[in-house]
Each structure stands twice: as C-alpha cells, then as structure tokens.
C-alpha positions in Angstrom: 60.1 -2.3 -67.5 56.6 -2.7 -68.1 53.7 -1.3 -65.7 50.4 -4.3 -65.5 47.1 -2.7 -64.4 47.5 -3.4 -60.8 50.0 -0.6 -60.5 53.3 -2.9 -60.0 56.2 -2.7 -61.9 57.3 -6.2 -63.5 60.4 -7.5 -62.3 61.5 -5.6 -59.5 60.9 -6.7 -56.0 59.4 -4.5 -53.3 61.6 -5.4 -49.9 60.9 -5.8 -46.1 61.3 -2.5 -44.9 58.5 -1.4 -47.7 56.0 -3.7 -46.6 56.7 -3.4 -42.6 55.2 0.1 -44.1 52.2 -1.0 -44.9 51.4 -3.8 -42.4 50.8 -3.6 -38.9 53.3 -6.9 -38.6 56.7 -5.5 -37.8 60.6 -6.7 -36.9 60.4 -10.3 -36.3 56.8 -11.1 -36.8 56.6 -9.6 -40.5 57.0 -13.5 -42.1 57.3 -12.0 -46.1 60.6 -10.9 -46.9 59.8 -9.7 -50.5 56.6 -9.0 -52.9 57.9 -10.9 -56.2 54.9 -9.6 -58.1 51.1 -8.1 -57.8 48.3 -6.5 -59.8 44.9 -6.0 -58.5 43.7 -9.4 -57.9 46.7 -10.8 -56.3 50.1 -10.8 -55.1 53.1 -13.3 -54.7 55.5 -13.1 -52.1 59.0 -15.0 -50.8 60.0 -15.7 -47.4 62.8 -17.5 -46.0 61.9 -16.6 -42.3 60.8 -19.8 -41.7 64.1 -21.2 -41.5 65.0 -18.0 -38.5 65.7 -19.6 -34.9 64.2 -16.5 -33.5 61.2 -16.8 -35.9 58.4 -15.7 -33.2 55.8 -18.6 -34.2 58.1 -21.1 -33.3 57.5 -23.8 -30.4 59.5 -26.2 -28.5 62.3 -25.8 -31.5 60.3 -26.1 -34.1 57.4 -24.1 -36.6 54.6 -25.7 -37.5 52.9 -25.8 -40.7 49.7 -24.6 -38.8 51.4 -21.0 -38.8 51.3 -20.7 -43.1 47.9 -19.6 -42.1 49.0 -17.1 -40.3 51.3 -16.5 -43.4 48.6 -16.5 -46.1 46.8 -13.7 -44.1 49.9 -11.3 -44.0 49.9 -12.1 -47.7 46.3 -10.2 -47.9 47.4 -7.3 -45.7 50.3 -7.2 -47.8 48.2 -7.0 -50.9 45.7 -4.5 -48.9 48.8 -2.4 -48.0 49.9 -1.9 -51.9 46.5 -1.6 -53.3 46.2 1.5 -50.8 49.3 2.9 -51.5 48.6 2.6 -55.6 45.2 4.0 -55.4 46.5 6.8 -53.0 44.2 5.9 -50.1 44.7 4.9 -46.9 45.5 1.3 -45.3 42.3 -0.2 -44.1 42.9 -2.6 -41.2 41.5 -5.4 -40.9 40.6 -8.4 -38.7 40.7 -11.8 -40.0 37.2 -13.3 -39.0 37.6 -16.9 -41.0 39.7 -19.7 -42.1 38.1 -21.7 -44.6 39.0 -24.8 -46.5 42.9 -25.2 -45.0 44.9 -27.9 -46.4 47.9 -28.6 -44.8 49.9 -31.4 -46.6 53.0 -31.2 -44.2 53.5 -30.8 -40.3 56.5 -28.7 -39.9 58.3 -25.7 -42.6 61.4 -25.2 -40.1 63.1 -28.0 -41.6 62.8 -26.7 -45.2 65.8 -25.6 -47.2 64.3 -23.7 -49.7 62.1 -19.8 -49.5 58.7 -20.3 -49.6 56.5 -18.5 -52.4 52.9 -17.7 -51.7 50.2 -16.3 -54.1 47.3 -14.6 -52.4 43.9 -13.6 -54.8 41.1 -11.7 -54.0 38.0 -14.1 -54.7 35.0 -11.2 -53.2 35.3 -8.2 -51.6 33.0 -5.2 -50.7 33.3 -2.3 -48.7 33.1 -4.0 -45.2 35.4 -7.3 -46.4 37.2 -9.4 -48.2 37.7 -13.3 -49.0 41.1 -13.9 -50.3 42.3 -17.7 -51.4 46.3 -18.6 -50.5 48.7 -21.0 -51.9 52.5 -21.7 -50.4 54.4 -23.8 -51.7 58.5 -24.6 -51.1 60.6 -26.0 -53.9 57.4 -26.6 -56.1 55.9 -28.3 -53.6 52.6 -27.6 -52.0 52.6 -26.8 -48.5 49.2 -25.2 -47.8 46.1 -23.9 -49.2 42.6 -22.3 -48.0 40.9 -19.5 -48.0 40.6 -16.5 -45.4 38.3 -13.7 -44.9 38.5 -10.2 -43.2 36.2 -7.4 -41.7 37.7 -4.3 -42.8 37.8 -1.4 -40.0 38.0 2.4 -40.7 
C-alpha cells in the first residue's frame, strides 16, 4: 500500500464508527458511511443512508435532494476530522455560515438504488475558515454541486 501526502493510505476504507469519531454527527444523522479516499485537499466518501427508512432528514416518506447539502458539509467535517487526526491536532468545529452556488439537478435521492459518492475540496482556507466545493453523484450521475463555507471555533 502506498501512503499520498495527505496522510491516507490508498485503498483501504476508513468506516463509520472512525468517522462518528471525528464528527460531531452521530448514530443516525452521520449520512457517510465510508471515506473511499483523501489527501490534503480533499476527500471522497460513500453513503447508502439515503435509501434508510429511519434516515432522520426524511419528510412525509420521502428525502429530498435539498438535504445533499447537508451531506456535502459532513463531507468537510469529515475531511476537517482526518486532517486533525493526521497532523496530530485537535478537531476544530465549525459552523457552516454559507451555501453558495447549489445545483440540484434532481428532487428526491430516497428513490435511488445505487450509494452515493461525494468528493469534497478545499478551495481557501485560513485560520478562522474555510470554503470547500462538493460534488455527489449516484451511478455516475450528478446529483448536486456548490460550494460551502465554515467559521472555524476553538
């Protein structure tokens, strides 16, 4: 196995109870179920939560692809989380402060078969915050995109 510079280890997966760890999110509302891959600009992740009956964003039967937002900014705590935890530092929290440029080019991800794979990547960040952009997509298919900033705290 072969270390990149972002302190992950190609091909292995790091699991739900690992990043419950590093995220405030926990039990039901943690959406990712696996990091597929990260370095120090960005991370992927898989989730098939989506398709849970007992998935906590869901309303009147149904999951709206309005909560992929909510998705894409796990995704950057996430990230946040293993950046920490490779550097040795603490987990910053954070507050996310802005949704920018959100594309949603379906109404509803309950209905879809297939995990969904997100990529998160850092576009500016500085002591106080960061501005991530965020993909998810299903089957190859694009399901949301935009961009999402955070105030960091402590």
């Amino acid at each position: 196995m072969s270390r990149d510079d972002g302190g992950s280890v190609a091909g292995v997966e790091i699991g739900r109870a690992a990043l419950m760890a590093m995220i405030p999110h926990q039990d039901a509302m943690c959406l990712w179920d696996a990091v597929t891959g990260w370095d120090a600009r960005s991370v992927r992740l898989r989730s098939g939560t989506h398709r849970d009956p007992d998935n906590p964003l869901r309303s009147d039967d149904r999951l709206r692809a309005l909560h992929l937002c909510e998705y894409g900014a796990q995704a950057m705590a996430v990230h946040g989380g293993l950046r920490a935890r490779a550097s040795g530092g603490p987990v910053r929290p954070g507050m996310l402060v802005a949704l920018r440029g959100v594309q949603l080019h379906v109404a509803r991800i309950d209905e879809l078969a297939g995990d969904l794979q997100c990529e998160a990547e850092v576009l500016v960040e500085s002591d106080a915050s960061q501005q991530y952009a965020f993909r998810i997509e299903c089957d190859g298919v694009l399901l949301a995109e935009g961009r999402a900033a955070v105030m960091l705290g402590g």
